[in-house]
N, C-alpha and C positions, 0 to 999 in steps of 0.2 A: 480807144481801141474797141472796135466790133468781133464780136465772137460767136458765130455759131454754135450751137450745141446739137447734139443730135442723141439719142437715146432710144437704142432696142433691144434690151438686155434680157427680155422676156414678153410680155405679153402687152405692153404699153409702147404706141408708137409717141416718142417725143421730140418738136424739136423748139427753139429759142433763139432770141438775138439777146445778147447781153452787152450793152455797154458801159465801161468802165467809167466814165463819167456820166452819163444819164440813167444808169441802170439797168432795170430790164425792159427792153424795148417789146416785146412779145413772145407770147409762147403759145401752142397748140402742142394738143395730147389726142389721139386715139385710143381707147380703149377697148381689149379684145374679149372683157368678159363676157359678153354676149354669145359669141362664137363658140367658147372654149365651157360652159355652163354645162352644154348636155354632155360631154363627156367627164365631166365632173374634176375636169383639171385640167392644164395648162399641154395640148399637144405640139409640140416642137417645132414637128414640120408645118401645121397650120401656123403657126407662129408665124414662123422665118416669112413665109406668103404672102402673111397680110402685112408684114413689114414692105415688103415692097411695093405692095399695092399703094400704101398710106405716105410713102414720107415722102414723094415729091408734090404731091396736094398738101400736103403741110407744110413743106416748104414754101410752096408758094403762098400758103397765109399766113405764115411768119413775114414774109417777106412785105406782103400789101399792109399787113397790119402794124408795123414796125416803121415804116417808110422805107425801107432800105432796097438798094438797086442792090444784084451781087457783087457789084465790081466792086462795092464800100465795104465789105465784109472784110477784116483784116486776116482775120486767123480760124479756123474751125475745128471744133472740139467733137470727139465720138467717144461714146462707151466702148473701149477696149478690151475690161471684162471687169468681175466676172457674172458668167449667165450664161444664157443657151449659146450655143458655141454660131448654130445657124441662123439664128436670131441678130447676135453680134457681128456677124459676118456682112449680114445685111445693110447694118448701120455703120459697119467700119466702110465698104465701099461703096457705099452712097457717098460719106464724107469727103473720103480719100479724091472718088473720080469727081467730085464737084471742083475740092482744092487746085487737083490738076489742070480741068479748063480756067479755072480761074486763076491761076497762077498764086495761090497763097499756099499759107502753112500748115499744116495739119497735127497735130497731135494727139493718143489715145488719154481717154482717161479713165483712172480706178472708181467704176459705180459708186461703192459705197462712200468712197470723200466727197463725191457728188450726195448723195444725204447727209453726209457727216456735216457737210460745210451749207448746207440749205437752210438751218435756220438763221444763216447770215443777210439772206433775202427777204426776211421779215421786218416790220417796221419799226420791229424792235431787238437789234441783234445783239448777242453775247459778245462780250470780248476774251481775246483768249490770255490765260490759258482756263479752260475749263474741263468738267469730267462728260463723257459723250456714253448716252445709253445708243448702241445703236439694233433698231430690231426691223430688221427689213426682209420679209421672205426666211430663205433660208440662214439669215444671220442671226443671232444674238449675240452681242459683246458688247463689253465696257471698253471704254478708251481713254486715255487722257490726252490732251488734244494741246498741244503748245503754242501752236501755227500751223500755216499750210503746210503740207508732207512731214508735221512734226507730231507723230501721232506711235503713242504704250500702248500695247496688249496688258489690258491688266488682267479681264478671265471673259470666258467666253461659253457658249455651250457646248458638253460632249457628248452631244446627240441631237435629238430633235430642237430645231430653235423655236421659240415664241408663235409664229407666226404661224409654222408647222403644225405643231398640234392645234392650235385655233381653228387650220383647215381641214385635221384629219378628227379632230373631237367634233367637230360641225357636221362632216361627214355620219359620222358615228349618228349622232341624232338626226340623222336624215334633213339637215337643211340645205345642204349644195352645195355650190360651189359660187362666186366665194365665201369659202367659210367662215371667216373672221369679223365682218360687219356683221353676218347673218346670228353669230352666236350671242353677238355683244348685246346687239340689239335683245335676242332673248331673255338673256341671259337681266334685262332692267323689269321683267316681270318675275323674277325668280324671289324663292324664299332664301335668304342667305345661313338658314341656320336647317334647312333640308338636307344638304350634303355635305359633309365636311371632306373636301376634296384632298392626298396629301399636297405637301410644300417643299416641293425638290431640293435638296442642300441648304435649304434657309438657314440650316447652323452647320455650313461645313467650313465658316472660318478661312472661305475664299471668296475671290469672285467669278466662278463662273458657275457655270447655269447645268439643267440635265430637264428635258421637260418631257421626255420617254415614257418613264413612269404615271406621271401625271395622265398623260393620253390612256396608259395601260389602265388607271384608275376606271377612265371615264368608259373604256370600256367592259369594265368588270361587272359598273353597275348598271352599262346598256344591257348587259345579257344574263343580268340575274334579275330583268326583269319582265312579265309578261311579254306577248309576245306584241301587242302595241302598246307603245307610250302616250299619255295622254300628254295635251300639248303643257299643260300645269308642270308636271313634272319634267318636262321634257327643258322648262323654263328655269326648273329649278336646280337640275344637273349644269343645265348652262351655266347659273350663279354661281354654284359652286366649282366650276372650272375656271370661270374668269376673276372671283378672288382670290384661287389660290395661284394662277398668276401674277398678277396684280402684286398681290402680300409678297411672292419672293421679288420681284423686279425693281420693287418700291424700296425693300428691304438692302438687294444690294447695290441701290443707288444711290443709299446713305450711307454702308459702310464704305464704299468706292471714297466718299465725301469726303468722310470723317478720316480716311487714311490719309487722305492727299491734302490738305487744310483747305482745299479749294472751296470756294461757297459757291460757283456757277455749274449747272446741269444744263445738258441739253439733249434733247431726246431728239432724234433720227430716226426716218425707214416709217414702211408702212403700218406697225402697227403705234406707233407716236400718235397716230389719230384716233387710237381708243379711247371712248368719252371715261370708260373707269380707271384706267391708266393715269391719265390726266388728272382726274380729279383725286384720285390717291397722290400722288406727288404733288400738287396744287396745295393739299391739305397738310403733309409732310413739311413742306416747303414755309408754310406758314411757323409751324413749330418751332421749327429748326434753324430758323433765320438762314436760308438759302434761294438762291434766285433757278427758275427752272424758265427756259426756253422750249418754244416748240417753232416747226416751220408750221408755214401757212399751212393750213390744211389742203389745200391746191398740190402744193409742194411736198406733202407725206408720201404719195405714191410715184412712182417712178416717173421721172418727167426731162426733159429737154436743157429745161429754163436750170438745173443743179448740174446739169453737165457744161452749159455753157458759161455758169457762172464760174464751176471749178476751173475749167480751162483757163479762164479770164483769169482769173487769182495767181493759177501758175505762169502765165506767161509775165505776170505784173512784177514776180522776185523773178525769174529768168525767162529773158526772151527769147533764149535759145533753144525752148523746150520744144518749143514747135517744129516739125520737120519739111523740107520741100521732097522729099523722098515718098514718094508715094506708093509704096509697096507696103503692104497693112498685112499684120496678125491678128490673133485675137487671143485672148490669154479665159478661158472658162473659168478654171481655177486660179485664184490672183489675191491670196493673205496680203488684206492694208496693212499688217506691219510690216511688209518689206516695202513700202511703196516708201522711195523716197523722192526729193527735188532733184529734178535732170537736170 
């Protein structure tokens, strides 16, 4: 079975062929951070735009670089939600009006099990059930993950999430947008004993997240300082924002562990590709005699190829999930824990 995937849930045009016996046959991504840089964030409406501008030239090199004619495409999969609403709208009828000329099945699918379930496409995938960090954009949450649409809320953030403050603490030091690579990077010439940043709930004896305050930190000590920062110090606030995320994410994704007797982790979503993230849990992981996953780094940021693959997985337990009804919504707001198998 062939499955399209399509993906526009924000600022990345994606799409993908996946097939079930040969894998992933191709994928192409658009990237709009160039575009969206001098406004120093992600605008909407340019969004939704340039999605349409990108995804039938993407289609079309998913299609030349995959082999595949459209009539061999079985089923096609779209980001449903959640995300920007015109964004999604974009990518739902793309999908929808291609299904329709070509008389197949469409079905939406929930973003985030599209990275939940991405580090399945690596060359070395987890089986389940394991514990899932997932930190993509505006999500942070832990999950426990049984199978596909078999997915616990165990705690999550109530407030800002991970990736959040990366782009609004980056901001703060005047590095841009996007924030998150830009900090991380800084943040490897920083002194780690310059700032001692706080550490949001590390001992609230749950699992979810608050990373508000932290941001509130790093602007406390942007503006109780001169009126320029030299780039040293500017290196060094970095360090000390990015350990003291780091230290809680690391922290509650060994107690998430340690509760559940699970020994497999898997880290999801865009900031999974943080090189300190990584190697804080890499080194955790060692101690602790537990196994940590990541997806490809290709597959950390939103892409095609995790919405074609989810699609694929669901229609593999039911093949009924897919629709010939092509009348499409889009759902912005969409909690994976009520996401269940149709």
């Amino acid at each position: 079975m062939i499955v399209l995937g399509v993906e526009s849930s924000c600022d990345e045009t994606g799409l993908a062929l996946y097939d079930t016996q040969r894998g992933l046959l191709a994928h192409a991504l658009y990237s709009q951070v160039a575009m969206h840089e001098q406004y120093g964030g992600v605008v909407p409406e340019l969004a939704s735009r340039d999605h349409i501008r990108r995804a039938i030239p993407l289609l079309e090199q998913v299609l030349e670089k995959g082999g595949v004619i459209p009539n061999n495409i079985d089923a096609i999969a779209y980001t449903q939600g959640p995300g920007l609403a015109g964004a999604l709208l974009v990518g739902a009828s793309v999908a929808c009006s291609l299904a329709l000329a070509l008389e197949k099945p469409v079905l939406g699918v929930h973003h985030l099990e599209g990275h939940l379930l991405s580090p399945l496409l690596s060359r070395n995938p987890p089986e389940f059930p394991f514990i899932a960090l997932l930190v993509s954009g505006g999500h942070t949450q832990l999950m426990r993950v049984d199978g596909v649409g078999q997915y616990q809320l165990l705690g999550e953030t109530l407030d800002d999430a991970a990736g959040e403050a990366f782009d609004k603490s980056a901001k703060l030091l005047g590095l841009g947008y996007p924030g998150g690579p830009a900090i991380s990077r800084m943040a490897e010439f920083g002194d780690p004993l310059a700032y001692k940043l706080p550490r949001p709930m590390l001992h609230s004896k749950d699992l979810n997240f608050s990373f508000s305050g932290l941001k509130t930190a790093v602007l406390t000590v942007v503006k109780n300082h001169p009126a320029t920062i030299c780039d040293q110090d500017k290196a060094n606030i970095a360090r000390g924002f990015v350990d003291a995320i780091v230290d809680v994410l690391t922290a509650k994704c060994v107690t998430a562990l340690k509760e559940s007797g699970l020994k497999r982790l898997v880290i999801a979503g865009g900031v999974g590709a943080n090189k300190q993230l990584r190697a804080s849990l890499n080194e955790v992981a060692l101690k602790r005699r537990f196994k940590v996953y990541y997806p490809e780094l290709e597959f950390c940021t939103d892409n095609g190829a995790m919405i074609a693959f989810a699609g694929a997985m669901r229609l593999q337990i039911n093949p009924d999930a897919a629709q010939r009804n092509y009348a499409f919504n889009v759902r912005p707001r969409w909690p994976l824990d009520e996401l269940r198998i149709a």
